[in-house]
C-alpha positions in Angstrom: 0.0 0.0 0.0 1.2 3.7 -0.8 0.6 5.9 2.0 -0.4 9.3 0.2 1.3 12.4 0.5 0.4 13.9 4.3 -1.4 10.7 5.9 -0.8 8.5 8.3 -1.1 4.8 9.4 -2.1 4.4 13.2 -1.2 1.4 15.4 -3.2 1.2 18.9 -4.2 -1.9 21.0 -5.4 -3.2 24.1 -8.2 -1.2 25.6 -10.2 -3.8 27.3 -13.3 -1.9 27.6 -16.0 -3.6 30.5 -13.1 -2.9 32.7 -12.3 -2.6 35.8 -16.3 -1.0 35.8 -18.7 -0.2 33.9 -18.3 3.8 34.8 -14.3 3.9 34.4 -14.8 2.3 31.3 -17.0 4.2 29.7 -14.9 7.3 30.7 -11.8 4.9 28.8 -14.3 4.1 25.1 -15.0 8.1 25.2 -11.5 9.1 25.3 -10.4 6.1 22.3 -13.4 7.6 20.4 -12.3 11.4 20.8 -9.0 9.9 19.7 -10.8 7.8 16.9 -12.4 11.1 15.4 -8.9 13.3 15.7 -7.1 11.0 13.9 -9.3 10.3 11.3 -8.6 13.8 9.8 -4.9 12.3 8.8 -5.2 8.3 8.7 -4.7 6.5 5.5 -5.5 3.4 7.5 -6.0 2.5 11.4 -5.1 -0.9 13.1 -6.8 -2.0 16.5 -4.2 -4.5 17.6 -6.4 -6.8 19.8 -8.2 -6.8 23.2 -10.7 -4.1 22.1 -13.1 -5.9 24.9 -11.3 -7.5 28.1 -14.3 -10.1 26.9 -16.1 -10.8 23.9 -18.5 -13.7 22.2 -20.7 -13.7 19.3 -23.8 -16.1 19.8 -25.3 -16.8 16.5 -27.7 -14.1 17.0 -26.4 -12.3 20.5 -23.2 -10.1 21.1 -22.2 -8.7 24.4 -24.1 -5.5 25.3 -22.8 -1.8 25.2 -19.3 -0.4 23.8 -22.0 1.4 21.2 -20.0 4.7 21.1 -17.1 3.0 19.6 -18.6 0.4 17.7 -20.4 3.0 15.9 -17.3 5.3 15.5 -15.8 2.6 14.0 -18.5 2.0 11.3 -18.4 5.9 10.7 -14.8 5.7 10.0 -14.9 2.5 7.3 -18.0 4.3 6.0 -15.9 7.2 5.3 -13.3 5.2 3.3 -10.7 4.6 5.7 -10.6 0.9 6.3 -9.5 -0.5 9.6 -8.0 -4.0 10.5 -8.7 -5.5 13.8 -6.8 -8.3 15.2 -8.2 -10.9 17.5 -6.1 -10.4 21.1 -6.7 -13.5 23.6 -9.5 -11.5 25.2 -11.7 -11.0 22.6 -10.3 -14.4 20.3 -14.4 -15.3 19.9 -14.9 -13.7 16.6 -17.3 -14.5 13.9 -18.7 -12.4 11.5 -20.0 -9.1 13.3 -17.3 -6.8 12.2 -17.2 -7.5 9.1 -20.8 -7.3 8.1 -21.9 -4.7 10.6 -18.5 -2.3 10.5 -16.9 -3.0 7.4 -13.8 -4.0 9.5 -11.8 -6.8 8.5 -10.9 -9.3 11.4 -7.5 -11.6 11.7 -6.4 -14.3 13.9 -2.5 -14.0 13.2 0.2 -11.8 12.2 -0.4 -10.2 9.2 2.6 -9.1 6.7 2.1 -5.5 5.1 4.1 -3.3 2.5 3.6 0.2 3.3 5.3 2.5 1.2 9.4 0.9 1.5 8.5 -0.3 4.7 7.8 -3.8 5.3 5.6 -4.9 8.2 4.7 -7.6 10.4 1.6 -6.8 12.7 -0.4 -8.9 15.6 -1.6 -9.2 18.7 1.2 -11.0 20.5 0.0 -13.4 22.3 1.3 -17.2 22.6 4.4 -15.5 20.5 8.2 -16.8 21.7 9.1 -19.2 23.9 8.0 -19.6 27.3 3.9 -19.0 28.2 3.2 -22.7 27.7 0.3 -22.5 30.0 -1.8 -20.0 28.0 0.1 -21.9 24.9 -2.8 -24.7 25.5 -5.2 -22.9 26.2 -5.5 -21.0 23.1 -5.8 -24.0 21.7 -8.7 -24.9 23.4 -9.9 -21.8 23.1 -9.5 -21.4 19.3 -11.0 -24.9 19.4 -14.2 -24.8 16.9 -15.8 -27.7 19.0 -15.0 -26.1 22.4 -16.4 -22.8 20.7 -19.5 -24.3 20.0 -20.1 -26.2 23.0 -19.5 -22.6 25.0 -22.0 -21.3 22.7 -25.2 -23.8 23.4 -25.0 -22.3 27.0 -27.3 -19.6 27.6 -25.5 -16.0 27.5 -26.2 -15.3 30.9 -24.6 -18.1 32.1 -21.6 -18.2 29.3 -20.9 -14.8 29.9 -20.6 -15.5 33.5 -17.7 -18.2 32.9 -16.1 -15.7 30.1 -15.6 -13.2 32.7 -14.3 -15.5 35.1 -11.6 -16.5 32.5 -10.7 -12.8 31.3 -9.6 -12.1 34.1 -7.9 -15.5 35.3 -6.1 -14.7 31.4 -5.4 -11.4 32.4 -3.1 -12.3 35.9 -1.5 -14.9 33.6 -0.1 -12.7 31.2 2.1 -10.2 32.8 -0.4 -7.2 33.2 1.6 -6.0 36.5 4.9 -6.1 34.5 5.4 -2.4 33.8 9.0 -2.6 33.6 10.9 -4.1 30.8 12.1 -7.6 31.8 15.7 -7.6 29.4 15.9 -8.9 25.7 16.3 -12.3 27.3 13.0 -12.6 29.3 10.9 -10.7 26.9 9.4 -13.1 25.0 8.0 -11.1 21.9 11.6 -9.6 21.5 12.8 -13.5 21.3 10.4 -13.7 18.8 11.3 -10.9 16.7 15.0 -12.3 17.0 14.2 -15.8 15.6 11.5 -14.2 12.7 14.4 -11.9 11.3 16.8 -15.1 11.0 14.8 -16.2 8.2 12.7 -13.3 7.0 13.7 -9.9 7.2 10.6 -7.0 8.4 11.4 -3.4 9.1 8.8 -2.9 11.8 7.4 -5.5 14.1 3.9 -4.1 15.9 2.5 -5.7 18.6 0.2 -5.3 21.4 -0.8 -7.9 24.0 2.6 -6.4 26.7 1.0 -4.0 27.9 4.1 -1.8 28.6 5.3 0.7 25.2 8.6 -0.2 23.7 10.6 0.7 21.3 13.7 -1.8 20.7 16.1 -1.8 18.2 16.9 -4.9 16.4 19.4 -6.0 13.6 19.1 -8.5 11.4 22.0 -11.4 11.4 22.2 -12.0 8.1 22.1 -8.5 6.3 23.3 -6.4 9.6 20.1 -4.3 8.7 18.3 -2.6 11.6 14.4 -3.3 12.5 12.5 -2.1 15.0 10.4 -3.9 17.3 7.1 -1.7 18.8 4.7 -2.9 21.5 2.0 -0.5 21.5 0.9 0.1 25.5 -2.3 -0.1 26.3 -5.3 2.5 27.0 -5.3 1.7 30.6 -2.4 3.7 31.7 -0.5 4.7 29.1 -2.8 5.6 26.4 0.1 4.9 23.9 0.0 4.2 19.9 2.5 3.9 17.3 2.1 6.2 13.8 3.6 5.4 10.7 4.2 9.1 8.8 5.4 7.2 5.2 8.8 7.0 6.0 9.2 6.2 10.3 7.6 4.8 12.6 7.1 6.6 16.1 5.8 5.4 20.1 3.2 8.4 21.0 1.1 9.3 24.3 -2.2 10.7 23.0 -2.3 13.4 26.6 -5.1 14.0 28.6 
């Protein structure tokens, strides 16, 4: 994709909206939609990197209450003609068909590869990346399971939902939420990954959510000695952090209060 002349690509993740309450979230989806509508002025293209929801499941003909104002901001957005790719994170993984038909938004269960302008991409949620996290390893499996998907969805939504919540946050203490320091190139496990990916295929930017923690890291590729980048985007809990791509750079942001 060619970026044109003056816009920009926007990378943002993890907003887990539904938490810790109803109230303090709602004050978190108005702030990501006042962001949503600034940034629309300039985006060539917007990427929601996963964990929209801290819990989401599509019955056949029942999706979770609320999250209207950015659900609709989003299907103002595509309607405008800037598309926007979502990508599943492990809170909301139970994704059908809703986005697509009912916000025009395109929905991905793994890393995607993307050529903007000279720039080569590789973008995701993170999750179940690198070594290490064998735990949640198997249980993605279970939950991407299409059996186990559809035996969770012949149980009434009151009483599914009831489970789902129990998990999301079970998920959430698993996966490093309280880590707000960066653990060394060693421990980090989506660095490790980015190591190993660039030993075989080369990317200038890799973008990831899922951490929790903005990072910028500076990689180089063993076989060419050219540099990449490795980007986690933060999270809209405390940090409200994203990542733009201007046509030529990539750059960590802070939208401020």
């Amino acid at each position: 994709m060619q970026i044109p002349e003056s816009k920009k690509v926007y990378f943002l993740s993890d907003f887990h909206l539904g938490i810790p309450t109803a109230s303090e979230s709602l004050i978190r989806e108005k702030k990501i939609v006042s962001f949503l509508e600034k940034i629309r002025q300039d985006a060539a293209m917007i990427f929601i990197v996963g964990d929209l929801f801290d819990f989401w499941y599509e019955y056949k003909k029942v999706v979770p209450k609320g999250h209207v104002r950015i659900l609709g901001k989003m299907a103002e957005i595509t309607d405008s003609g800037i598309p926007i790719h979502f990508f599943v994170g492990n809170h909301d993984m139970w994704m059908k068909n809703y986005f697509q038909e009912e916000l025009n938004v395109p929905v991905f269960f793994e890393p995607q590869q993307y050529h903007l302008n000279q720039s080569s991409f590789l973008v995701g949620h993170g999750d179940g990346l690198g070594p290490g996290d064998h735990g949640y390893k198997m249980l993605k499996k279970i939950f991407r399971n299409p059996v186990c998907q559809w035996l969770f969805g012949i149980l009434p939504p009151a009483i599914g939902m009831g489970i789902a919540h129990y998990f999301s946050q079970t998920s959430r203490a698993a996966t490093g939420i309280k880590e707000d320091h960066f653990l060394g190139e060693e421990k980090e496990w989506l660095v490790q990954f980015c190591k190993s990916t660039l030993q075989h295929q080369f990317y200038d930017y890799f973008i990831f959510g899922h951490r929790h923690l903005p990072i910028d890291y500076a990689l180089t590729c063993p076989n060419s000695g050219r540099p990449a980048r490795y980007l986690n985007l933060g999270d809209w809990i405390r940090y409200f952090s994203y990542v733009v791509f201007d046509g030529k750079e990539c750059k960590l942001m802070y939208e401020k209060e």
